[in-house]
C-alpha positions as CSV (number, residue, x, y, z in Angstrom):
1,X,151.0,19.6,124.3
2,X,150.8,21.7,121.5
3,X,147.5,23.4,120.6
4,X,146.4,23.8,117.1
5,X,142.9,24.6,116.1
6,X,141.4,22.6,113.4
7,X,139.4,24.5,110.3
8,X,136.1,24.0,112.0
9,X,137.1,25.6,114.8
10,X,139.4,28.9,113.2
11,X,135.6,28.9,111.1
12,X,133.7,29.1,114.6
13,X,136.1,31.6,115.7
14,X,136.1,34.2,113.1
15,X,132.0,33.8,113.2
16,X,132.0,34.9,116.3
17,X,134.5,37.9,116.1
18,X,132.6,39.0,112.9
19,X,129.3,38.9,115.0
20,X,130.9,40.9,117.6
21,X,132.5,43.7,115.9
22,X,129.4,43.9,113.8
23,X,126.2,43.7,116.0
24,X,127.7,44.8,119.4
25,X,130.6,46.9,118.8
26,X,128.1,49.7,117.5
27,X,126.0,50.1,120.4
28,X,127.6,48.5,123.4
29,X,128.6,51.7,124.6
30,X,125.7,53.2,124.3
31,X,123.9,50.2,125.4
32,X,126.2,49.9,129.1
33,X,125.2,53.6,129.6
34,X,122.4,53.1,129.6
35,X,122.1,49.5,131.2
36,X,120.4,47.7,127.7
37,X,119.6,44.7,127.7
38,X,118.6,43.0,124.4
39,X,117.0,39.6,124.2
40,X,116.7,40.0,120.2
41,X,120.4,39.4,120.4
42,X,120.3,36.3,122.8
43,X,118.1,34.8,119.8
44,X,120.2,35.8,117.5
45,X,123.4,34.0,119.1
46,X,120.8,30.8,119.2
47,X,120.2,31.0,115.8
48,X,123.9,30.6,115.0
49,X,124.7,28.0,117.4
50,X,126.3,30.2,119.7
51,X,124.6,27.9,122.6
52,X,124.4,24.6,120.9
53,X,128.0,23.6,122.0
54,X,128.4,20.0,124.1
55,X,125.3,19.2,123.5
56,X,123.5,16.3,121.5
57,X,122.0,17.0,118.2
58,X,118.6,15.5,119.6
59,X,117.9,18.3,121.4
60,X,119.4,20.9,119.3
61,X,122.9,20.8,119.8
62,X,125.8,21.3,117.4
63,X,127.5,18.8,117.8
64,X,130.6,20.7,118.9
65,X,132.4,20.6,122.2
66,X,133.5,22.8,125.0
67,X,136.7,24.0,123.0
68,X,134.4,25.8,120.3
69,X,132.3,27.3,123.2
70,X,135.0,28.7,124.6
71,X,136.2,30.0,121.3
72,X,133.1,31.6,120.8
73,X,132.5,33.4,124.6
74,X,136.2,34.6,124.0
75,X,135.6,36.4,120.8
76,X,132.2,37.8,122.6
77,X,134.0,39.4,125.6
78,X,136.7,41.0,123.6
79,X,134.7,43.2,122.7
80,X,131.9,43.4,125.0
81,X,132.6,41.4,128.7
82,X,128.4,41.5,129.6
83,X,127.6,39.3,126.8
84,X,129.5,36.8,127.1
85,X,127.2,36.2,129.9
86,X,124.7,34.3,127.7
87,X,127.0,31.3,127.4
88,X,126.4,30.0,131.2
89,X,122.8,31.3,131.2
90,X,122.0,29.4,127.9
91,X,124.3,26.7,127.8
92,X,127.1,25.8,130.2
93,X,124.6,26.4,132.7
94,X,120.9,25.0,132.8
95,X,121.6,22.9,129.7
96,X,124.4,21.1,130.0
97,X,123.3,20.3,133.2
98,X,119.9,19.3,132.8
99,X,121.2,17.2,130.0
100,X,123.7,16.0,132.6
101,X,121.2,14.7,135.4
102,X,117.8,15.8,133.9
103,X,114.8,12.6,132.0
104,X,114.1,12.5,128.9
105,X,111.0,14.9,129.3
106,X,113.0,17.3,131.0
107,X,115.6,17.6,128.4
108,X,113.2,17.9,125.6
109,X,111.0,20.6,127.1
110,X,114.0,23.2,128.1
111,X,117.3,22.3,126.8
112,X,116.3,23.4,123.0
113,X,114.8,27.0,124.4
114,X,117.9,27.3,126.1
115,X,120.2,26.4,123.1
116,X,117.8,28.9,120.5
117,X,117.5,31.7,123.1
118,X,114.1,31.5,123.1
119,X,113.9,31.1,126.7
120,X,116.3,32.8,128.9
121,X,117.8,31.0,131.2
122,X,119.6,31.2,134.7
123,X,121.0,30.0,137.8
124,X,120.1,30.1,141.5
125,X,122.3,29.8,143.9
126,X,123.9,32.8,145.8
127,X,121.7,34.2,148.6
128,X,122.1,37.9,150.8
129,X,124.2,35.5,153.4
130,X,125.1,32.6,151.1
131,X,127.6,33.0,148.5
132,X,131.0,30.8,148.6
133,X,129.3,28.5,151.5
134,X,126.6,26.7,149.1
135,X,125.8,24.4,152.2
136,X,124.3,27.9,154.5
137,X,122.0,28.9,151.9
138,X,118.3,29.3,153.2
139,X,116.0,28.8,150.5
140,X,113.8,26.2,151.4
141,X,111.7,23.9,149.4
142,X,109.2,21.4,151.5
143,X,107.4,18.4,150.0
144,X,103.7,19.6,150.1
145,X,102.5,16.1,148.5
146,X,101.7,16.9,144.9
147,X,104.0,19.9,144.6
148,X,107.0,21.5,146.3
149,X,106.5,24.8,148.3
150,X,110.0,27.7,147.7
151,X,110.3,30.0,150.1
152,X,113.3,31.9,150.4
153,X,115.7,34.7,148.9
154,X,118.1,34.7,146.0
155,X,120.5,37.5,145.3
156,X,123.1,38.7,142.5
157,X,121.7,36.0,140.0
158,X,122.3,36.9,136.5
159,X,119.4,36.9,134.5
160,X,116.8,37.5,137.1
161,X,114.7,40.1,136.0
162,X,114.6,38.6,132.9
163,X,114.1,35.3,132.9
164,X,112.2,32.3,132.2
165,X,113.4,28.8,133.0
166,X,116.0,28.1,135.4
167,X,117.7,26.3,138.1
168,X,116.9,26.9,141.5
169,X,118.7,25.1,144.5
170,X,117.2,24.9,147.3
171,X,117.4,23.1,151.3
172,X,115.0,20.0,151.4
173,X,116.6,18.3,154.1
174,X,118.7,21.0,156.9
175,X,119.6,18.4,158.9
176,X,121.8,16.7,155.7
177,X,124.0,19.7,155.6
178,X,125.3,19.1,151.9
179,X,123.5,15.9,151.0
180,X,119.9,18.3,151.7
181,X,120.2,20.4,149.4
182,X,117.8,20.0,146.3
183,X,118.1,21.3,142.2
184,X,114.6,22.4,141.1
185,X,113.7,23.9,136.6
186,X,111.7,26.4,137.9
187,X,109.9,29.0,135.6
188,X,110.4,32.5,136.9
189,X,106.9,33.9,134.6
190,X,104.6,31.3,135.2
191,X,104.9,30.4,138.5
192,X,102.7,32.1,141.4
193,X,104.3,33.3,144.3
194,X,107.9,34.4,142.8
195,X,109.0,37.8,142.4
196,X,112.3,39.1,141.4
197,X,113.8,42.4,141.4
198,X,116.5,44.2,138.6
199,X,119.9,45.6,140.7
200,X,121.1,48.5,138.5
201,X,123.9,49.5,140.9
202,X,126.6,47.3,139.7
203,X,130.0,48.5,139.3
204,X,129.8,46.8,135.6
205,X,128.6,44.3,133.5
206,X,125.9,46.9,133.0
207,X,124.0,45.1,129.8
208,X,124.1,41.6,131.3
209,X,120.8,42.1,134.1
210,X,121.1,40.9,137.9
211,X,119.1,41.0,140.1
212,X,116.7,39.2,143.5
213,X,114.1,36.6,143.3
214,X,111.9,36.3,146.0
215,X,110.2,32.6,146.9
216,X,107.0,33.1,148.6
217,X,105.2,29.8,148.8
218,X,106.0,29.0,144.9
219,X,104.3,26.0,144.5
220,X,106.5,24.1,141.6
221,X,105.6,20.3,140.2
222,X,106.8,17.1,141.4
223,X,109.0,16.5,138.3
224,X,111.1,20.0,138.9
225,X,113.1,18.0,140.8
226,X,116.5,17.9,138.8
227,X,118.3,14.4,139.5
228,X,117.3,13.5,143.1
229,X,116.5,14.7,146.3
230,X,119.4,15.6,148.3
231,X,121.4,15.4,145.1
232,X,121.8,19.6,144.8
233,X,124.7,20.2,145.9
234,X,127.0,17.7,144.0
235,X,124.8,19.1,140.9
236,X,125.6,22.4,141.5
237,X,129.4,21.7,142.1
238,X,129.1,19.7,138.6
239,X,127.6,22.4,136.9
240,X,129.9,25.5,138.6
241,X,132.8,23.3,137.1
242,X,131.6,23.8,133.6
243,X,130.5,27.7,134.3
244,X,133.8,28.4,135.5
245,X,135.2,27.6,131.8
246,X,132.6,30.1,130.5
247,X,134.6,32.7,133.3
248,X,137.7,31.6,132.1
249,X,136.9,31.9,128.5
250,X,135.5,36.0,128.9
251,X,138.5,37.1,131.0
252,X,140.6,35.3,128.2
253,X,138.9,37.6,125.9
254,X,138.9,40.4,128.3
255,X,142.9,40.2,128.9
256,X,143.2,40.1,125.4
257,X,141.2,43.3,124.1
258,X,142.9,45.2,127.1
259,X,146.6,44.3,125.5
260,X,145.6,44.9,122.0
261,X,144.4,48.4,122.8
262,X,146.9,49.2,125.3
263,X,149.7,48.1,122.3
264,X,147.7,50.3,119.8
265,X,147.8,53.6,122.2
266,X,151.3,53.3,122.7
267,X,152.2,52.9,119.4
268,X,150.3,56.2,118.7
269,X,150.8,58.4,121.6
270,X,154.0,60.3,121.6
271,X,155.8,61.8,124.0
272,X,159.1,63.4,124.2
273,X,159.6,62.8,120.6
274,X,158.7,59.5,120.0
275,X,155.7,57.1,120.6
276,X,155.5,55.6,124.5
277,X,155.7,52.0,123.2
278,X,159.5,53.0,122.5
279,X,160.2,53.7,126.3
280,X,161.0,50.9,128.4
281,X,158.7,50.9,131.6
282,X,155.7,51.0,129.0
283,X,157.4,47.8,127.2
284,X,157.8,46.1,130.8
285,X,154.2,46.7,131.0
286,X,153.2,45.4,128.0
287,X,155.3,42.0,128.0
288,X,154.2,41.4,131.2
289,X,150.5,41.5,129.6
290,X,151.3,39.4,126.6
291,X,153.0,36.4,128.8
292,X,150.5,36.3,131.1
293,X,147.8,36.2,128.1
294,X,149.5,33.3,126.3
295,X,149.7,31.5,129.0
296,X,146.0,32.2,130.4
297,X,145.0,30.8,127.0
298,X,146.9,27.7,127.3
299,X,145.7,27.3,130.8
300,X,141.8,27.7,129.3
301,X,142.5,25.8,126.2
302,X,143.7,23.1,128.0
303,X,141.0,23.2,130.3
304,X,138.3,22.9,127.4
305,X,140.5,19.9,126.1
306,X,140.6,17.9,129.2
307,X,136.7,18.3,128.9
308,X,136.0,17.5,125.3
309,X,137.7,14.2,125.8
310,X,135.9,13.7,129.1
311,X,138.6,13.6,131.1
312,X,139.3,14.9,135.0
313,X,139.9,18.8,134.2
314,X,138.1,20.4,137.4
315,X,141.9,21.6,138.8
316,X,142.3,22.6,135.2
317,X,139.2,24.3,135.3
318,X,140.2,26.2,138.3
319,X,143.6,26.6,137.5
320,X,142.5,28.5,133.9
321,X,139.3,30.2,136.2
322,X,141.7,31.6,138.9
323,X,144.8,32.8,136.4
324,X,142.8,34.2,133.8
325,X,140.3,36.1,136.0
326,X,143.4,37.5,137.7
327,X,145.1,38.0,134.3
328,X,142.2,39.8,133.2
329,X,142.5,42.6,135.9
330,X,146.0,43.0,135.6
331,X,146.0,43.3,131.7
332,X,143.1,46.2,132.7
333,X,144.8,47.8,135.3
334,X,148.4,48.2,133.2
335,X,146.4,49.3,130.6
336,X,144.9,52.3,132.3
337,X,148.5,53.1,133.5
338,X,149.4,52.9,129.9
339,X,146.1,55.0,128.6
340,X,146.8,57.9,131.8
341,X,143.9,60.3,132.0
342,X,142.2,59.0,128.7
343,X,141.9,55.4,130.4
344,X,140.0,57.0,133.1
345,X,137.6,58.6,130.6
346,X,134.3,56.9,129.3
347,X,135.8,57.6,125.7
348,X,138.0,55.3,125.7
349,X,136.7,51.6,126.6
350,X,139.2,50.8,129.2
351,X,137.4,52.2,132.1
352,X,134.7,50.1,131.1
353,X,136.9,46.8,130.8
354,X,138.7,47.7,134.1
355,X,134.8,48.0,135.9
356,X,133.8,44.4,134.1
357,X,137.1,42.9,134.9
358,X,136.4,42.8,138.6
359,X,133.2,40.5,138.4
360,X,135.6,38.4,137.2
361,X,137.2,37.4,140.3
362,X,134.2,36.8,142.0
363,X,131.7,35.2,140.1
364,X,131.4,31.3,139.7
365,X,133.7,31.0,142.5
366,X,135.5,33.3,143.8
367,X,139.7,33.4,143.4
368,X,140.2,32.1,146.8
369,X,138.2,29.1,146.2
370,X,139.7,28.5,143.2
371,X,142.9,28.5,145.2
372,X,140.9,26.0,148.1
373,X,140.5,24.0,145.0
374,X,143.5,23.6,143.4
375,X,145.4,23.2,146.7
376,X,142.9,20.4,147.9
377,X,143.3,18.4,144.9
378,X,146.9,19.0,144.7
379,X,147.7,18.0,148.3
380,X,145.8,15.0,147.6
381,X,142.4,15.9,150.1
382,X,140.7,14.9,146.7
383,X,140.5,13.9,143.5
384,X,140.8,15.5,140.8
385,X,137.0,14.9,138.7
């Protein structure tokens, strides 16, 4: 299969490289210092589309698919890993899910706030005891007759502190294992007896905000039921399988800024006469970097393909999740070889890429599952959706 991108999408591209070399490059370091988080800039990707990809036109959407997304959140991380963030809390997230499973009403009052950044969104699902095991999470939400009572803990959820209308999952039914678990649109703001809580000790990601929410008795409507009842966990397993693309997509970028600056400080640094890239170890290091690159992009690429023509792609997903989160770390390790002392300084922005980098093999599945994944379907202990 040969990959080509088509003008609409090298157009798409290049608007998003120019936007972030020109309106985050300037301050992200001063911004990750100093853990800044700025929602002005989360409107400002609505306005241009940023979050308007797989999505109908009838509620705001582009009319452009997964590939362009992905095209977009890779430009994004290249230059700063924390924003490209906003693409699962925005859009791969709540609102291609909700347009997934969600009615008509539901759709029309959140999925257009999501796509203009007008409303930030986010994603509930990890707990303190609850992470890779969806199934043990303890949040409960019980049927109080006209409205739903949370109670319950969520922890490491991006966009916490900051949020407004979100996805909660919760247990409705413990005795169901999987088939009790529930999908609620809650809003964070608005809704008595929720409280949430910024963590600023992160290793990274320092301008994308994480953080606790807290259910005490949040009494949410009737209709913030997402799908069905008992329908929460194959929702959420739906919705981690486009998320993960969003993962893949910023270590894509994140591999690739750490090769193009490692390239650009050997070419300049000299030792012994002549510039490091000349010596062999540092040009092991470096194609090992741009092979596993190309290939994590043909891996993601194809992913996003297999999606936009709505085909079975969740090994694809994981495969381009799992090798380009690993890809990512690599290319940032080697690259602080390559930068020696000056990579371990906060003037140069490898440090900071090596910090990010490791979120990636965690978050939206961890590279084990991905592994439990790929080797299930593979093995033929499932299918391939």
């Amino acid at each position: 299969m040969i990959l080509e991108l088509n003008e609409q999408q090298r157009m798409v591209q290049e608007q998003a490289r120019r936007f972030a070399e020109r309106e985050i490059r300037p301050t992200v370091e001063a911004d990750e210092r100093d853990h800044v988080f700025r929602p002005e800039r989360v409107r400002r990707m609505g306005e241009l589309g940023f979050f308007g990809c797989a999505l109908p036109e009838e509620y705001s959407g582009n009319g452009m698919g997964f590939m362009e997304s992905v095209l977009i959140a890779e430009q994004i991380a290249r230059v700063s890993p924390s924003w490209r963030l906003p693409f699962n809390m925005q859009n791969l997230g709540p609102a291609l899910t909700v347009n997934r499973f969600g009615s008509e009403d539901q759709k029309r009052r959140t999925i257009p706030d999501w796509i203009a950044g007008e409303k930030l969104g986010f994603f509930a699902i990890t707990e303190p005891n609850s992470g890779s095991d969806v199934a043990s999470m303890k949040t409960s939400a019980v049927d109080a007759g006209d409205h739903w009572l949370l109670n319950g803990q969520k922890m490491w959820i991006s966009n916490a502190s900051v949020g407004d209308t979100g996805l909660v999952y919760a247990v409705t039914d413990r005795g169901q294992k999987y088939h009790g678990l529930t999908c609620f649109i809650v809003n964070l703001k608005e809704t008595e007896g929720i409280g949430t809580r910024a963590i600023e000790t992160k290793l990274g990601l320092h301008c994308a905000p994480t953080g606790e929410i807290v259910f005490d008795g949040a009494k949410v409507p009737k209709d913030a039921v997402l799908g069905e009842v008992g329908q929460g966990f194959a929702i959420c397993m739906w919705m981690l399988n486009n998320t993960r693309l969003g993962c893949a997509a910023g270590a894509l970028g994140v591999a690739g800024a750490c090769l193009e600056l490692a390239i650009g400080y050997a070419n300049e640094r000299t030792q012994f006469g002549q510039p490091i890239s000349k010596f062999q170890m540092i040009q092991a290091q470096i194609a090992e970097l741009v092979a596993e690159h190309d290939a994590a992009q043909l891996l993601v690429y194809r992913a996003a393909y297999l999606k936009d023509q709505g085909k079975p792609n969740q090994m694809q997903t994981s495969t381009a999740k799992l090798f380009a989160s690993e890809a990512a770390v690599h290319a940032a390790n080697e690259a602080m070889k390559i930068f020696g002392s000056y990579g371990f300084s906060s003037e140069y922005p490898i440090e900071r890429f090596y910090r990010d980098a490791k979120s990636l093999q965690v978050v939206e599945g961890t590279s084990n599952i991905q592994k439990l994944i790929i080797a299930g379907i593979a093995c033929g202990h499932q299918a391939n959706r």
